[in-house]
N, C-alpha and C positions, 0 to 999 in steps of 0.2 A: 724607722731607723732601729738597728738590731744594736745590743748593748757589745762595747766592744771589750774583747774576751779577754787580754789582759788589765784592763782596768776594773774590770767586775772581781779577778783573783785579787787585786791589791785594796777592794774596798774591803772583803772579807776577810785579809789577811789583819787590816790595817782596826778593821773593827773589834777584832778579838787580842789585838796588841802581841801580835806573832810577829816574829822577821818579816819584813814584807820583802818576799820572792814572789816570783808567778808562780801559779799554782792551775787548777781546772779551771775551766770556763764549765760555770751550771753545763706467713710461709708464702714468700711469693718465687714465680716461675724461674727459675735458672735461666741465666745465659751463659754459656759456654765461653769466658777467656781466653784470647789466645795462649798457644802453647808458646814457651818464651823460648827463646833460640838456646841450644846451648853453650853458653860463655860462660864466663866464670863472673861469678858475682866479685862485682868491682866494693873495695870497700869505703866508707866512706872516710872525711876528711881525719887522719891520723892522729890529732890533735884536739879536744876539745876545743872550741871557740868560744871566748870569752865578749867580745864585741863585733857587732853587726857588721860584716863584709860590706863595704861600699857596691851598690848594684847586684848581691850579692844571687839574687835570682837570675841571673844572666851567668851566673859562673858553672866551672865543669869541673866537678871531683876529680879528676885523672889530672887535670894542667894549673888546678886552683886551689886545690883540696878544699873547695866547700859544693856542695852539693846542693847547686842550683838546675838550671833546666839545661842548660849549656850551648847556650845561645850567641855568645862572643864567638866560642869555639862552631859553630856549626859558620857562621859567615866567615872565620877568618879561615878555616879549613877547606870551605867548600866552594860558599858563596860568593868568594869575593870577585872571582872572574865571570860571574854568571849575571844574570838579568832575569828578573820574575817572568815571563810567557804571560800572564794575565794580570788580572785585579780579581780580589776577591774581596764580595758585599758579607760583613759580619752587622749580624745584628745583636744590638744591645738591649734587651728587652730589660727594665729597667727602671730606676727611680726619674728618670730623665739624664741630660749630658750637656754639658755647659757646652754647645757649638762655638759660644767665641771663642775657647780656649787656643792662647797660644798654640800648644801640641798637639791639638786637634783640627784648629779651622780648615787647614787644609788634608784632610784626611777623612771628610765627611761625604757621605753617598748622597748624591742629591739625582729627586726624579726629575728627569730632564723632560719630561713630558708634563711638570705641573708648573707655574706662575704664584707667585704673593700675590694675589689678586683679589681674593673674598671670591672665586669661582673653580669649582673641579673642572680642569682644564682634562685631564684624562679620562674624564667618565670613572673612575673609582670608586665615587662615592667619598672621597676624605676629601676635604676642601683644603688646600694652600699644604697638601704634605710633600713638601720639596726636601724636608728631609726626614721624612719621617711620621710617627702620629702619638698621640695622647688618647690612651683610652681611660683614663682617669680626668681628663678635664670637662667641661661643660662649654657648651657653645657660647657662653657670653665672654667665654674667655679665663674666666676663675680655674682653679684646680683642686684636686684633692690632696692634702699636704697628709694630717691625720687621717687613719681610718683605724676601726676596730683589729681584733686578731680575730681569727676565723675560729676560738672556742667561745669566743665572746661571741658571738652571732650565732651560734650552736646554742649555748646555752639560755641567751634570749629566747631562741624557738621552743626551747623546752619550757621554760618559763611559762611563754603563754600561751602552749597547746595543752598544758599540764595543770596551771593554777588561775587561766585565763588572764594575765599579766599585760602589759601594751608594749614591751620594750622595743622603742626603734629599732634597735638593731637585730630584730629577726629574720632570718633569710625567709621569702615565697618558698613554696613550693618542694618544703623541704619538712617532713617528721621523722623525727628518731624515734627508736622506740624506749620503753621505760629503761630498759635497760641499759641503751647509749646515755639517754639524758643521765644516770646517774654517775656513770664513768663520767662524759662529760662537766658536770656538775662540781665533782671533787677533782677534776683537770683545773677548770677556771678558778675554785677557792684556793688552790694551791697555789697560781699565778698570782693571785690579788696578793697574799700572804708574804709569797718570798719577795715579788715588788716593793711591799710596803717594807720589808725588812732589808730589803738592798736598798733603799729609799734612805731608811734612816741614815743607814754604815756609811753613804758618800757623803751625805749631809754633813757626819760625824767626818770626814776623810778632807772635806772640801772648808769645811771648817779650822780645821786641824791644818794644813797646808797654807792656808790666807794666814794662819799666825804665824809660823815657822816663815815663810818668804815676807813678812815685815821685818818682824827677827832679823833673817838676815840682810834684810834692808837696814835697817839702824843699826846695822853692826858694821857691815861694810860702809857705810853712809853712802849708797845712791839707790838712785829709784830704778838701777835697769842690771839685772842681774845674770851672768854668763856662767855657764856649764865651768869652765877653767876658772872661772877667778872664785867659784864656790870650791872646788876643789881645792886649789892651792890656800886654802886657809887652813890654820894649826889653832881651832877655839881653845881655850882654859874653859870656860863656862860650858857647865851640862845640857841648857837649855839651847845653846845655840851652837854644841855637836850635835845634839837631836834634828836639829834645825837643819845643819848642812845633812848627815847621814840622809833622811829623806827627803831631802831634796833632790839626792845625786842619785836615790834609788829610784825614783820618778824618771828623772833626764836619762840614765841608764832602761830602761826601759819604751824610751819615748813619750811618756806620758808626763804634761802639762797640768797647770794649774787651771788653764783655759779649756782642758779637755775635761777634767774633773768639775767645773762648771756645768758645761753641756750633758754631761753623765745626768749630774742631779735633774736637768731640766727634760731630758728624755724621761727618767722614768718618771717625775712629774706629769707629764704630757699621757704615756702610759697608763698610770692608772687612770687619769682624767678621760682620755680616750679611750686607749684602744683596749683597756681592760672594764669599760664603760658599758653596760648593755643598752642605755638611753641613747648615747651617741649613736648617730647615722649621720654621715655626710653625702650619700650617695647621690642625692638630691642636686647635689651640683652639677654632674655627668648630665641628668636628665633624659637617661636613657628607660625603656621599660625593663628593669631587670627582674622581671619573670618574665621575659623573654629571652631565652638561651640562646635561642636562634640569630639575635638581632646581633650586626656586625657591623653597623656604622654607626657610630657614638662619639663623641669626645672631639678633640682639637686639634690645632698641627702645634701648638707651642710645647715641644718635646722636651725642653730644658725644667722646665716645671719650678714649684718654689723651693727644690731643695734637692740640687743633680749631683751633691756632693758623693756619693755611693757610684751613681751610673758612671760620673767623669773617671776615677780612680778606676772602673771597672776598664774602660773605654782605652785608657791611657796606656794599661799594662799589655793590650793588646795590639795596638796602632800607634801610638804617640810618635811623633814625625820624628826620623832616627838621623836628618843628616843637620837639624837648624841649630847644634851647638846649643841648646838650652834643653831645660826641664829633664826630662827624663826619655829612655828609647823605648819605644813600644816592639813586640817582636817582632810582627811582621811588615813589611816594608811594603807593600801592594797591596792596603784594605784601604776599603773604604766602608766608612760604620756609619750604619744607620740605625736610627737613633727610634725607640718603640719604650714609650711612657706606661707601664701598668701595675707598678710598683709604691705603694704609699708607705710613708710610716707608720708600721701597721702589717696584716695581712694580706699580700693580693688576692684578688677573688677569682675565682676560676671561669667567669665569661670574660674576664678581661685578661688573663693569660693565655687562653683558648684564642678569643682573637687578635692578641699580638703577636702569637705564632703565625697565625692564618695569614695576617698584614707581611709579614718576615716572605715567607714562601710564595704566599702570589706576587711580591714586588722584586724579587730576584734573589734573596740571602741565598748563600750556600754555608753559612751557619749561623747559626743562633745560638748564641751564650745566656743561659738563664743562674743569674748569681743569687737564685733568691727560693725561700723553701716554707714550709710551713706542717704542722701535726694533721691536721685535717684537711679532707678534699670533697666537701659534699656536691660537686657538679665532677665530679672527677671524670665521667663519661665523656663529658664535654672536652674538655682536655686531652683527652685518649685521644678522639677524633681528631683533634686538631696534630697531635702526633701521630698519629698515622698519616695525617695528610701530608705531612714533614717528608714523613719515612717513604710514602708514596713518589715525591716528586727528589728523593736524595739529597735532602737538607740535613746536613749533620748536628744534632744537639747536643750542648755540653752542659751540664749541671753542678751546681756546687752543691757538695755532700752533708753542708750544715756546721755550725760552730757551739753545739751543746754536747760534746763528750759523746754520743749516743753509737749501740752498736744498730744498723740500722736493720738488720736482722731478725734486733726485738721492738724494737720503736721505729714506726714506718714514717720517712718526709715527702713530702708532696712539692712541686708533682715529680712523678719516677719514673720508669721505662716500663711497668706493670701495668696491663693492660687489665682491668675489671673484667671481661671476658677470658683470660686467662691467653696466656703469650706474653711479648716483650717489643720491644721496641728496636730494631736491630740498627738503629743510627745513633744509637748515646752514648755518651761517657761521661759517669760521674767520676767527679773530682776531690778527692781530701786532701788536706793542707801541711804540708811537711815545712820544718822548722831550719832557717839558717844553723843552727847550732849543731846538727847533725846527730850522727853516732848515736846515745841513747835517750838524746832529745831528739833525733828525727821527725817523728810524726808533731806536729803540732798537737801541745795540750789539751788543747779544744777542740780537734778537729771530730767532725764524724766517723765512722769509719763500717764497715761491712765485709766480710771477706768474700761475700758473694755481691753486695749491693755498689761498695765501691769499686771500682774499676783499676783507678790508678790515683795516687798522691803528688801534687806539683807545691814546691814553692808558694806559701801564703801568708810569712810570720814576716813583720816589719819588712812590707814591702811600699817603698818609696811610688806616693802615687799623684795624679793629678787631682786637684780637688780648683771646683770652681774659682775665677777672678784669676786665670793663670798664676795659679798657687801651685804647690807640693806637701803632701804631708805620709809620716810613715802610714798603713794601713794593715789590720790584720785581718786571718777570714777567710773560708775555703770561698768568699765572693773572690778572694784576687786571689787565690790558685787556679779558681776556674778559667779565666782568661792567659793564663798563663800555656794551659793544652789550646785553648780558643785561637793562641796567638801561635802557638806549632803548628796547629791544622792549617790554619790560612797559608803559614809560611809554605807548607807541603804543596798544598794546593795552587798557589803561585807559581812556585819553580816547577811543580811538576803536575800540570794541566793534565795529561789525560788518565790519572789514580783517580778513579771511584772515590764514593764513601766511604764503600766498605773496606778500600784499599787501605784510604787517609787513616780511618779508624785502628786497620788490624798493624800498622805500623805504628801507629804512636803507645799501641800497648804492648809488641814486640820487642822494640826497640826501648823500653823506659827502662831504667838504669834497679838493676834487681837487688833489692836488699834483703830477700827472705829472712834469708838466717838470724840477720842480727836482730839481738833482744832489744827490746826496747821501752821507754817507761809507756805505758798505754795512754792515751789520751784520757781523762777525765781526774779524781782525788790520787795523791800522790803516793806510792807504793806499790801497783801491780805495773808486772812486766809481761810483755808480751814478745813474740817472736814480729817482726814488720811482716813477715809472709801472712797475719793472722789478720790484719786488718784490710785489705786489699784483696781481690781478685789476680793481679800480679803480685804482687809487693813488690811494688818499684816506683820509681820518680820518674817522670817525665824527663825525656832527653832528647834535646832539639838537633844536637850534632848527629846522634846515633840515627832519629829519625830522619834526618838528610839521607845519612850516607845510605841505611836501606831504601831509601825512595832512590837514590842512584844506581843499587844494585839491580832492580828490578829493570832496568834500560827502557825507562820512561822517560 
């Protein structure tokens, strides 16, 4: 589970006794971006935004003034007289995806050639994958919840090829040399450090909140306490304006007391685990992993112990758009199939390599990956596996990351850079632009690249599915990514005979261009940047626009 990026701003803020606002979240081959049409840069919403637009990533700058993907606008302009031509299978490669879900059970790809049986009914090789596979689980049925970060298992191998150490968690088959282990080396002490130091500040944060909501518990006298009725109070007493002030700047921002719990227990778990060198859980899967090669591993129980990530991913991009409840996914003709290789933690690259490989030989025509990491020591493996994508016209979409980073200078894994040098000609990475717009546009946190990123979609406090047909806000270029995931499909629906490279060269023609305007840069607060700097466009995804060119074309 990755720390969520406004609530890491307001442990830091909160720890140093500042205002708590939001603030930051902690040479490879060119591809050539489309050339953008020439219109005139639309600008964005005229007004500062002070509070979150209801649904506000479905909205469209020009008839809403907030600059969402413009998604209302593309079906009530376009769509409304039309009928998808197909279904399109999106794969969710993933922490797992709660299949009961209200807004999904009926929107799930199921192989029609396997049975719940305990037998491979289709010769595959997965046993009982009706909807999907687990390459993080073991055949007894257990899973992998916790796993290491992949500089913890780097530095493990340094460990003990270097001082003869035993730490479980060394990768086979892998030596760096003196001069990686010691970048490495001071990569992971840094990790332990700032954990332990953000370890303390929510302690200190979550601590500090449990008094203020007694406070104002014995002050109002009840035990159940609402956004409005904190608000409409007028204290005399200083300790319980304090009380209310942060309280209302937590619920203004979405963040919980019950969120700030789980914060403390992730990084908890973090250094216990995944910044752990002894931990290994790998042993569950029970696969040979010094075998790169090996491709049948793991289980069919895809929802795993903890799908909260996958479902929210899952949701933004299908969630059933006519049953009056939850939330509207974008495209209205998917069916998601559901691909487990994601732990809390780093995934490892034989088991991203063959949850791609499961995706393309079972029929996806895209595959959304909302999930990234600093190192790739099988990366070749991966390669292959994207190529085998790029081979058979499976379009991959990536999220660009939520550490401030230009990726430029600090490279995330995996990427459309091929180790033998080339690119990937079926990807698009995603950074996460802000309801707030104008010169909060880019999300604070967001990654960014003006050669690595592609395009910026929609990612700050977006309303998502989270397990037990629940809903909660969620931030993270993980939900911008499905957000392009969920325009592709839509393309590919209504207009069955557009390529890949069609789907693709439209969604980055067509994204709503913001070059010009300045803007605060993702990461510590005070530099500004132009939005044409972070991006390959510099522009937002736009669902209507990309309709209407998918129309123009008389497909």
């Amino acid at each position: 589970m990755k720390p969520l990026p406004v609530l890491v701003a307001f442990a830091f803020a909160f720890s140093a006794c500042a205002p708590i606002t939001p603030a930051s979240a902690p040479a490879p081959t060119r591809v050539e971006a489309p050339t953008p049409p020439p219109t005139p840069e639309r600008p964005a919403a005229t007004e500062p935004l002070e509070v979150v637009p209801d649904r506000w990533w479905l909205l469209d700058a020009a008839t809403d003034a907030v600059v969402g993907a413009s998604v209302d606008r593309a079906y009530s302009e376009i769509l409304s007289q039309k009928q998808p031509r197909r279904q399109v299978v999106v794969a969710i490669i993933d922490s797992g995806v709660d299949i009961t879900h209200e807004d999904l059970d009926d929107v799930l790809w199921t192989n029609d050639d396997e049975v719940a049986n305990g037998r491979d009914d289709d010769g595959n090789g997965y046993v009982d994958d009706v909807h999907g596979w687990n390459f993080i689980g073991g055949p007894d049925g257990r899973h992998v919840d916790d796993d290491t970060y992949e500089v913890t298992r780097l530095h493990a191998t340094c460990e003990n090829q270097q001082r003869g150490a035993t730490h479980a968690a060394a990768l086979p088959g892998i030596t760096p040399t003196a001069a990686e282990c010691t970048e490495i080396a001071a990569e992971f002490a840094g990790m332990r450090a700032e954990n332990e130091q953000m370890l303390a500040q929510v302690r200190q944060m979550d601590a500090a909140v449990t008094t203020f909501v007694a406070l104002l518990r014995q002050h109002m006298g009840t035990d159940s306490l609402t956004v409005e009725g904190v608000r409409a109070l007028a204290p005399v007493q200083t300790d319980v304006r304090q009380a209310q002030q942060i309280y209302l700047q937590l619920a203004d921002n979405d963040i919980t007391p019950t969120m700030i719990r789980n914060e403390v227990e992730r990084i908890e778990s973090l250094l216990e685990n995944g910044l752990n060198p002894d931990f290994n859980p790998r042993g569950i899967v029970g696969d040979d992993y010094a075998d790169r090669t090996q491709r049948v591993y793991g289980n069919a129980g895809v929802t795993g112990p903890d799908a909260s990530h996958g479902t929210g991913v899952a949701g933004i991009v299908a969630a059933e758009r006519e049953n009056d409840i939850g939330v509207e996914g974008i495209a209205d003709a998917v069916r998601i199939m559901t691909i487990r290789a994601v732990p809390n933690g780093d995934e490892r690259d034989k088991d991203v390599a063959n949850a791609i490989r499961y995706a393309v030989d079972n029929g996806a025509d895209i595959i959304n990956m909302s999930f990234g990491k600093a190192y790739s020591p099988n990366k070749d493996v991966v390669d292959a596996a994207v190529r085998h994508a790029e081979e058979q016209g499976v379009l991959l979409i990536h999220a660009a990351g939520n550490d401030a980073k230009d990726l430029a200078a600090e490279t995330n894994f995996p990427n459309r850079y091929y180790e033998t040098g080339g690119a990937a000609s079926n990807w698009i990475e995603v950074g996460a632009s802000s309801w707030e717009g104008r010169e909060q546009l880019a999300a604070n946190f967001s990654n960014f690249g003006s050669e690595q990123v592609d395009v910026f979609a929609p990612g700050a406090t977006i309303l998502a599915a989270t397990p037990g047909d629940d809903y909660a806000p969620n931030s993270g270029t993980s939900f911008a990514a499905p957000v392009v995931t969920g325009v592709a499909a839509l393309l590919m629906a209504y207009y069955p005979d557009l390529s890949v490279a069609d789907v693709r060269r439209i969604i980055l023609e067509s994204a709503t261009r913001y070059a010009d305007q300045v803007v605060a840069a993702p990461g510590p607060p005070g530099r500004q940047v132009r939005f044409g700097e972070l991006s390959a466009t510099g522009a937002v995804v736009n669902a209507y626009e990309a309709v209407r060119m998918a129309e123009q074309t008389g497909r």
